[in-house]
C-alpha positions as a printed Julia matrix, in Angstrom:
494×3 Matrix{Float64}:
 -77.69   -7.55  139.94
 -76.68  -11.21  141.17
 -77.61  -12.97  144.08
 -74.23  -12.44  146.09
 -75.14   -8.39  145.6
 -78.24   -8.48  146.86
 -77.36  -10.25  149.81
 -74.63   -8.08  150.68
 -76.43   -4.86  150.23
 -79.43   -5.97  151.84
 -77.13   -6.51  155.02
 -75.56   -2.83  155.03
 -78.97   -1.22  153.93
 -80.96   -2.84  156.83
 -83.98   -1.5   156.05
 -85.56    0.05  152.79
 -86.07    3.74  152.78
 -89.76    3.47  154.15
 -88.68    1.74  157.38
 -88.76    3.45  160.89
 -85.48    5.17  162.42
 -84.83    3.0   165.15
 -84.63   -0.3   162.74
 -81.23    1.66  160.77
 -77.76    1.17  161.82
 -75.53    3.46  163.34
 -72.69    5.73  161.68
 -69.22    6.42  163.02
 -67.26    8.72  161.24
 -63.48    9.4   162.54
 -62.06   11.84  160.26
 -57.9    13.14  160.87
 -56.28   15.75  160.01
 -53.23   16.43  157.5
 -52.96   12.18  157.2
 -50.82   11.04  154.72
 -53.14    8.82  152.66
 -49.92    5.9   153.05
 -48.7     6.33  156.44
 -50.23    3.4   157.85
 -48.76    0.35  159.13
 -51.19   -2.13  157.37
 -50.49   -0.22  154.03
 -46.56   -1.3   154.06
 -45.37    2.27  155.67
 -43.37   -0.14  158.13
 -41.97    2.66  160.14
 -45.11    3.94  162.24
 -47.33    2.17  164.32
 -50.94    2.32  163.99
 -52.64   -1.08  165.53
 -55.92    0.53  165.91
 -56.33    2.02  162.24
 -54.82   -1.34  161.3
 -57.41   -2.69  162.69
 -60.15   -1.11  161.45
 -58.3    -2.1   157.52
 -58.47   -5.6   158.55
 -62.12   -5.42  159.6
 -63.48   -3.34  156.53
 -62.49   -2.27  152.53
 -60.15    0.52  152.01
 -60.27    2.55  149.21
 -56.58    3.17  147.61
 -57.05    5.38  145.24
 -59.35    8.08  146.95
 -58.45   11.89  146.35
 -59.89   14.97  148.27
 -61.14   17.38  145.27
 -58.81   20.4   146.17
 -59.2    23.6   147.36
 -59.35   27.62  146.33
 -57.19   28.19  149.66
 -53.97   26.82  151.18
 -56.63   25.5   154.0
 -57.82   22.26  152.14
 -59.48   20.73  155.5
 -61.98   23.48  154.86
 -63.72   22.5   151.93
 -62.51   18.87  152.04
 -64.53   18.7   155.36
 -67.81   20.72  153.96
 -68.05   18.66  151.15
 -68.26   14.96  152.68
 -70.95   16.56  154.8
 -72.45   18.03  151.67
 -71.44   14.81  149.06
 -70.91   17.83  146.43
 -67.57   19.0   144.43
 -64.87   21.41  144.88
 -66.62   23.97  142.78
 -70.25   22.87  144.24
 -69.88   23.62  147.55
 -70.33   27.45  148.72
 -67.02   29.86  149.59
 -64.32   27.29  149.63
 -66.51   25.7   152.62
 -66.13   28.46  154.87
 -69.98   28.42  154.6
 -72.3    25.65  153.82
 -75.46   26.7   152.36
 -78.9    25.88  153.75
 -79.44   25.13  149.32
 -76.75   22.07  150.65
 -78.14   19.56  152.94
 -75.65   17.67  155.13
 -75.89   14.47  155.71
 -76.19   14.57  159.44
 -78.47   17.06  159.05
 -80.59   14.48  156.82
 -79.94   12.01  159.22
 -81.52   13.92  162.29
 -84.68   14.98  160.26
 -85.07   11.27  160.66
 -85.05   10.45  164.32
 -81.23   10.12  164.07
 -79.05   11.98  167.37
 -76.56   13.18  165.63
 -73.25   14.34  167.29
 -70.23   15.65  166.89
 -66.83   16.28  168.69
 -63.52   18.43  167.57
 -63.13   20.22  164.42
 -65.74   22.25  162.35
 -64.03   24.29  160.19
 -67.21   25.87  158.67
 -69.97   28.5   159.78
 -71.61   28.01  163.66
 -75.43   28.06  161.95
 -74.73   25.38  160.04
 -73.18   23.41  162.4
 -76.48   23.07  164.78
 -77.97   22.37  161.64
 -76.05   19.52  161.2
 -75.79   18.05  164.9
 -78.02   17.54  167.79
 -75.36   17.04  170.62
 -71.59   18.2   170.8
 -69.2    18.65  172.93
 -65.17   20.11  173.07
 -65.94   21.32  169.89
 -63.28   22.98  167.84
 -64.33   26.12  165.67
 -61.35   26.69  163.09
 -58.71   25.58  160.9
 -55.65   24.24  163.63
 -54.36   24.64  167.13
 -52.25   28.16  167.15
 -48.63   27.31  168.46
 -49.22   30.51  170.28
 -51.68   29.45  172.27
 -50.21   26.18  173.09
 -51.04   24.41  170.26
 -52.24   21.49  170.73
 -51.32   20.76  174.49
 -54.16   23.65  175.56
 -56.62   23.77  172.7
 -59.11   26.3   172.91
 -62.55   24.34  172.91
 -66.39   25.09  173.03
 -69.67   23.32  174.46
 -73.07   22.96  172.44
 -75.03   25.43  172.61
 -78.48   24.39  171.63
 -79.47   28.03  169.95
 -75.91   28.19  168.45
 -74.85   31.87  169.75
 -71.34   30.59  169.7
 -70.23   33.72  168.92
 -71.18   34.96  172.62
 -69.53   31.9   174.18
 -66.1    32.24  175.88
 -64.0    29.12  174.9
 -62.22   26.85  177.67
 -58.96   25.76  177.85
 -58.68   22.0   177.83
 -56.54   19.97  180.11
 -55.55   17.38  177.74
 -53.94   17.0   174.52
 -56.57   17.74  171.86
 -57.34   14.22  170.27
 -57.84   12.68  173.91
 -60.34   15.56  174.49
 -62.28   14.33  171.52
 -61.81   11.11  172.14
 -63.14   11.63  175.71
 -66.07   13.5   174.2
 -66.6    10.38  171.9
 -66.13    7.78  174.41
 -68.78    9.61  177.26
 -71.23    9.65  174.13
 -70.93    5.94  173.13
 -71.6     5.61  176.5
 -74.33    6.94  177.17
 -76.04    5.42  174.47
 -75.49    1.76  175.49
 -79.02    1.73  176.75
 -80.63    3.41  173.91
 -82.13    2.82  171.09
 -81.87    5.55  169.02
 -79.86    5.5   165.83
 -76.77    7.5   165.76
 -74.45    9.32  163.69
 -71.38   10.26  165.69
 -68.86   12.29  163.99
 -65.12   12.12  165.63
 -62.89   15.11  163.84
 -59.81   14.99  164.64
 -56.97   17.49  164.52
 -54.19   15.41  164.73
 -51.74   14.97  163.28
 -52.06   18.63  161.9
 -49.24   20.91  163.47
 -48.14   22.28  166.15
 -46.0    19.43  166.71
 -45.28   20.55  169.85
 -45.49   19.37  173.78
 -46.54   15.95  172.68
 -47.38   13.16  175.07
 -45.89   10.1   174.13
 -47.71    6.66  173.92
 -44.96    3.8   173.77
 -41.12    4.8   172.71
 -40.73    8.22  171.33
 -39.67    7.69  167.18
 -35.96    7.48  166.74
 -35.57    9.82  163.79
 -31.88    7.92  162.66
 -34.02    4.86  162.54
 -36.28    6.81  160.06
 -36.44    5.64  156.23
 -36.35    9.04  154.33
 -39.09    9.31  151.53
 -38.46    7.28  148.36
 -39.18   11.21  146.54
 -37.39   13.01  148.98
 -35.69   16.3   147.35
 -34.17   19.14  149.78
 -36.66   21.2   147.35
 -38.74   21.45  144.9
 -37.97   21.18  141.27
 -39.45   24.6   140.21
 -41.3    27.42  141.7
 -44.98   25.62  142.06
 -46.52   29.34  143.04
 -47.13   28.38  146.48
 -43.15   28.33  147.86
 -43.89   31.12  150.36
 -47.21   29.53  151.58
 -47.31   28.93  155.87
 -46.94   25.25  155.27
 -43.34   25.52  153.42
 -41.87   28.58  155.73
 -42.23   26.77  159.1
 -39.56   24.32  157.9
 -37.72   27.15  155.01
 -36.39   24.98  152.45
 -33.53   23.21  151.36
 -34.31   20.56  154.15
 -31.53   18.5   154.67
 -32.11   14.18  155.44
 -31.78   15.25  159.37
 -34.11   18.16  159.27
 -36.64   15.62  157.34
 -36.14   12.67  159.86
 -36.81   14.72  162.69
 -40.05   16.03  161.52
 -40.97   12.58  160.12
 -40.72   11.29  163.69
 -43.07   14.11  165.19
 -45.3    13.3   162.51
 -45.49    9.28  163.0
 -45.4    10.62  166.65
 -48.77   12.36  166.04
 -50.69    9.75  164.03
 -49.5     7.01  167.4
 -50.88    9.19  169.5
 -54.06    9.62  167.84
 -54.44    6.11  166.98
 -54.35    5.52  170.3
 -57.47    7.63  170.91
 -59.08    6.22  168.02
 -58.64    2.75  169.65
 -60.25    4.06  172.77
 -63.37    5.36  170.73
 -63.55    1.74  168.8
 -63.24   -0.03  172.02
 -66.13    2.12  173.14
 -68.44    1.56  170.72
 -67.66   -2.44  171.37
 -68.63   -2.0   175.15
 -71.73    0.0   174.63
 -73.13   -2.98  171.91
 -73.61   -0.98  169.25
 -70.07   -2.26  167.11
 -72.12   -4.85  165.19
 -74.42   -2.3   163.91
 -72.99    0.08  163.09
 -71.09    1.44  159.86
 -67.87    2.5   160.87
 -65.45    5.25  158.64
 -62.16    6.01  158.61
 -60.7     8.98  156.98
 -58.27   11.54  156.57
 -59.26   15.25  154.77
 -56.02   16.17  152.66
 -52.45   14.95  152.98
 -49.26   16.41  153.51
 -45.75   16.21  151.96
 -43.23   15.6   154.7
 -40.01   16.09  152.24
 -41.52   14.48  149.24
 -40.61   16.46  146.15
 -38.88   19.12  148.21
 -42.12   20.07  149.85
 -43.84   19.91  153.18
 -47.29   21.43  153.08
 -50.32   20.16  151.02
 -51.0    22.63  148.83
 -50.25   20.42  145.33
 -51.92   17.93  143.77
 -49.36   14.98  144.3
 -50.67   12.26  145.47
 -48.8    12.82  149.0
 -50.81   15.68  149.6
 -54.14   15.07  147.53
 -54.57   11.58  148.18
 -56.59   10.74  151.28
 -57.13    7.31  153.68
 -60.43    6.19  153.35
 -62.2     2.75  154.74
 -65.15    1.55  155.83
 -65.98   -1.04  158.13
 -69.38   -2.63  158.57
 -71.74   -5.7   158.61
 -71.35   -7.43  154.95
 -68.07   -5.18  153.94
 -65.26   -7.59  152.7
 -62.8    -7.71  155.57
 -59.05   -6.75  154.71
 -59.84   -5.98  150.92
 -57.78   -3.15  149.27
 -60.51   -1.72  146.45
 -58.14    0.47  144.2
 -60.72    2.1   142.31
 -60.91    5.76  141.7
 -63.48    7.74  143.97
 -63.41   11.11  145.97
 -63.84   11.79  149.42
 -67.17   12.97  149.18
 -68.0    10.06  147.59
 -68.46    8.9   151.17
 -71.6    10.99  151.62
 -73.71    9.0   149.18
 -72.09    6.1   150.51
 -73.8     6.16  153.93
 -77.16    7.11  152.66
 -77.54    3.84  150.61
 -76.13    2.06  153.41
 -78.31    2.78  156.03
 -81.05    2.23  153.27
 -82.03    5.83  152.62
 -82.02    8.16  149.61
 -79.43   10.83  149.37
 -80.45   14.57  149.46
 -81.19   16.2   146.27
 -78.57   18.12  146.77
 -75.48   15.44  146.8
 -73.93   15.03  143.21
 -71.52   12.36  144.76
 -71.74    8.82  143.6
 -72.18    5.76  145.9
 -69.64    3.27  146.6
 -71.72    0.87  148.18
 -71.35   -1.68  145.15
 -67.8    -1.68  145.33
 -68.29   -2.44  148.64
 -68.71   -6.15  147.89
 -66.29   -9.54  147.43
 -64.39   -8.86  144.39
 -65.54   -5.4   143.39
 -61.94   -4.44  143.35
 -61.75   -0.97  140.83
 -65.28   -1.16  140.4
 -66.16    2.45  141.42
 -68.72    4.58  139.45
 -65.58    6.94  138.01
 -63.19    6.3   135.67
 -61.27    9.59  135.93
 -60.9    12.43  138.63
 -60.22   15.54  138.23
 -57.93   17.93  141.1
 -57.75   21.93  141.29
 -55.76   23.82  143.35
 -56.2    27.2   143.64
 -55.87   29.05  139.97
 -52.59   28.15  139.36
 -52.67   23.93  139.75
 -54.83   21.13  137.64
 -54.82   18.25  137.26
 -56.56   15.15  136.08
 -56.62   11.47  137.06
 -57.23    8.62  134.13
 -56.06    5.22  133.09
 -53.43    4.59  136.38
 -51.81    7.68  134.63
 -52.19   11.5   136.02
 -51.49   15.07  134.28
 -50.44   17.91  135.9
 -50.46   21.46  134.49
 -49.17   24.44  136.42
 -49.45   28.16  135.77
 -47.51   30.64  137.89
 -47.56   33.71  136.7
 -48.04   33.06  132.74
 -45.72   30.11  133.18
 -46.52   26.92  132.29
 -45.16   23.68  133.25
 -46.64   20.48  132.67
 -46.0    16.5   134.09
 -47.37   13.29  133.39
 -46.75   10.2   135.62
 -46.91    6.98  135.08
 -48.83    6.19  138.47
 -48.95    2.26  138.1
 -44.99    1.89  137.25
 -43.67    5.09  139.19
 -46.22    5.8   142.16
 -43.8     8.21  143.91
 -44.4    10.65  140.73
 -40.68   11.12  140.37
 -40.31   10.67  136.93
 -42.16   13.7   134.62
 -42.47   11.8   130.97
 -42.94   14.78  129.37
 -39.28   16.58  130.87
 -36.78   17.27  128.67
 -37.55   16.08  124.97
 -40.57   14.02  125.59
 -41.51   10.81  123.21
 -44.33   10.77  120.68
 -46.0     8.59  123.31
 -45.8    10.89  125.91
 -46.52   13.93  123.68
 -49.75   11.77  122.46
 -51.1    11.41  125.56
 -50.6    14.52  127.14
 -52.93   15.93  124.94
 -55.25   13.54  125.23
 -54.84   14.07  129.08
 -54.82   18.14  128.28
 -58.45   17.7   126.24
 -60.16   15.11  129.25
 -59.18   18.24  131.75
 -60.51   20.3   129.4
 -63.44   19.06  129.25
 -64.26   17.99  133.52
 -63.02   21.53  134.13
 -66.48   22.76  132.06
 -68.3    20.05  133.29
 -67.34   20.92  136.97
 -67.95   24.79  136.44
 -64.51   25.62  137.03
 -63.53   29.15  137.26
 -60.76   28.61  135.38
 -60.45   27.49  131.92
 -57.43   26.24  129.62
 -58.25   28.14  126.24
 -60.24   31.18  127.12
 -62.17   33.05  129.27
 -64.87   31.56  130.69
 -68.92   32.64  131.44
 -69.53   36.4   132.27
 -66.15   36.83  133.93
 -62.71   36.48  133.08
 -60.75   32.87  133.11
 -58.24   33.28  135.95
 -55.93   30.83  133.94
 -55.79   33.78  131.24
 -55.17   35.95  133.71
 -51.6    34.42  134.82
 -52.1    35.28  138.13
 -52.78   33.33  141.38
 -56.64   34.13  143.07
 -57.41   35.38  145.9
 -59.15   33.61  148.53
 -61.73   36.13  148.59
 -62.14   36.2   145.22
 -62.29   32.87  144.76
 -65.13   32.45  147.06
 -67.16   34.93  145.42
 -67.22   32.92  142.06
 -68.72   30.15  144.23
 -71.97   31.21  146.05
């Protein structure tokens, strides 16, 4: 390792693994909901506003070419959120997230086994036990997946306190008087606060539900979007190209399909709508971690869990694996990161979780399979992650893989199959599928190279499906030609 390494890692990891607790930096981890991966002002989407994430990509290293590993359920915060607390895969990770095993440690959890406070405010979209596992102090805590528009959405979420024994189940939730994000912003802001005088390291998780819907009864910050003034997605389509197997899932039947440009604009401007509004509050949380005196050390995150489509290939929920709905925003900001670099290496989300732990100059726990990013947190480490290919599953019916600024997709809805191959470096809206219509040798060539690489992660990654034959001691739910449960699913995965 050269000099210029060393130095720069011995400035984020602060102390060696042997030091005390109260010599280690501080984490802040602000985590959004449903965030396209793209729509940010500093990343060219010119048509929303976003000076505070903006911020936080000049001050740090973004990481362009993250994905979220997918999901066995249409609700991909779920296990997207349990496994960058658990740094472990799609298929690693117990019931699609819904639980995470004691067998799993979390990093927060690590984090207060050594000294750390450790809090939290907003979503947790997992069990209650393991959540006081995980955190120390809470508050407006939000137990599930999204706001329901019949309660308010939103505008009235339905929010809990921390309960130190975790009998959550015996609490009655309050109603709170704000629009969600400010809540946990609030929550966040009160807790940076209070530890101004203190010097006890932190790790203070901020999850967001914004700019998940309900779009509804939203309090505007600034001038309300104009959706005329809108640009339309470059991949806009009124619908999709074929049935996917997930056309009737509650993301695509709360706007039915064909959308027309209007019906797009309009939601496009509640969405950039949304993601203002929360980048307000996420200004208001950076602004209080300046005043309490803690900014310069600590290692802050920005992140989103999944993506959405809002009218990209005729879709606007996040079950797929384009990169509109797979892809996630992901950068870190901290003492010795490279300010305003764009790293476009492959990593996922998770990845994160390792991340930290070498940071703040500790091991990860046994049970993290992710791999660090910490080196390509460096001047010039542009692309140099520790993966060279990623691999995406969707419920039984979608897979994909990731390789060589290309990425295969293979689809099979009820014994159909439909494959696509994109050209991600010269066609990074995925609109043009090289292997549609009477594909070239090429394109036929590496297809099946692409088609043997899945292959092969899918068996590495203990995927319940498989792409020739059954699988293990059960049945391959690829042979069966059939979409999975949720339930099911979750029992393959203990």
């Amino acid at each position: 390792m050269d000099k210029k390494t060393l130095l720069t890692l011995s400035v984020l990891a602060s102390v060696g693994a042997g030091a005390s607790a109260q010599q280690r930096m501080n984490v802040l981890f602000i985590l959004t909901d449903d965030f396209q991966n793209n729509a940010i002002h500093a990343l060219g989407r010119e048509d929303v506003r976003t000076p505070n994430i903006d911020y936080i990509y000049s001050q740090g290293t973004a990481f362009t070419n993250c994905y979220t590993n997918g999901a066995i359920g249409g609700a991909l915060s779920m296990p997207s959120r349990a496994m960058i607390m658990t740094g472990r895969g799609m298929f690693e990770i117990a019931q699609d997230g819904w639980v995470i095993s004691p067998r799993h440690t979390m990093l927060p959890e690590q984090l207060r086994g050594l000294g750390y406070r450790t809090f939290e405010t907003g979503k947790w979209h997992s069990d209650f036990e393991s959540f006081n596992r995980a955190f120390s102090e809470a508050e407006n805590i939000y137990f599930g997946g999204m706001h329901p528009y019949e309660d308010g959405g939103h505008a009235t979420p339905r929010l809990m306190h921390y309960d130190p024994k975790g009998d959550y189940k015996n609490q009655q939730p309050f109603v709170g008087d704000k629009f969600s994000s400010e809540m946990y912003a609030d929550a966040a802001v009160d807790f940076l606060k209070r530890s101004a005088g203190d010097t006890t390291p932190f790790f203070a998780y901020v999850a967001f539900t914004s700019p998940h819907d309900p779009r509804n009864r939203h309090p505007w910050y600034g001038t309300p979007y104009d959706p005329d003034t809108l640009a339309l997605p470059v991949n806009y389509r009124p619908r999709h190209a074929f049935d996917n197997g997930e056309m009737r899932v509650r993301d695509e039947v709360v706007v039915p399909a064909p959308r027309s440009k209007e019906t797009v604009r309009k939601e496009l401007a509640d969405y950039y709508g949304m993601i203002s509004e929360v980048d307000t509050q996420i200004g208001r949380v950076i602004e209080a971690l300046r005043e309490s005196g803690k900014l310069d050390n600590t290692i802050v995150v920005f992140a989103g869990d999944n993506g959405l489509a809002m009218g990209q290939h005729g879709l606007m929920g996040k079950q797929s694996l384009y990169d509109h709905s797979i892809k996630v925003p992901l950068a870190v900001w901290a003492p010795g990161v490279p300010k305003g670099e764009r790293n476009e290496g492959l990593c996922y989300l998770y990845d994160i979780n390792p991340t930290l732990s070498e940071l703040l100059g500790i091991a990860p726990a046994e049970s993290v399979t992710g791999r660090s990013l910490a080196r390509a947190l460096r001047r010039g480490a542009k692309g140099k992650t520790q993966r060279d290919r990623l691999w995406l599953a969707y419920s039984s019916i979608h897979r994909a893989l990731v390789m060589d600024g290309m990425k295969y997709i293979v689809y099979n809805v009820g014994g159909r199959i439909t494959e696509q191959l994109f050209d991600l470096e010269n066609d990074p809206w995925e609109m043009t599928n090289l292997l549609a219509g009477t594909p070239s040798k090429r394109s036929l060539k590496l297809a099946e190279r692409f088609r043997a690489a899945l292959r092969e992660e899918m068996k590495k990654g203990n995927d319940f499906c498989d792409l020739d034959r059954p699988q293990g001691d059960h049945w391959s739910w690829w042979d069966k030609n059939e979409k999975i449960s949720w339930t099911d699913g979750v029992n393959l995965i203990k």
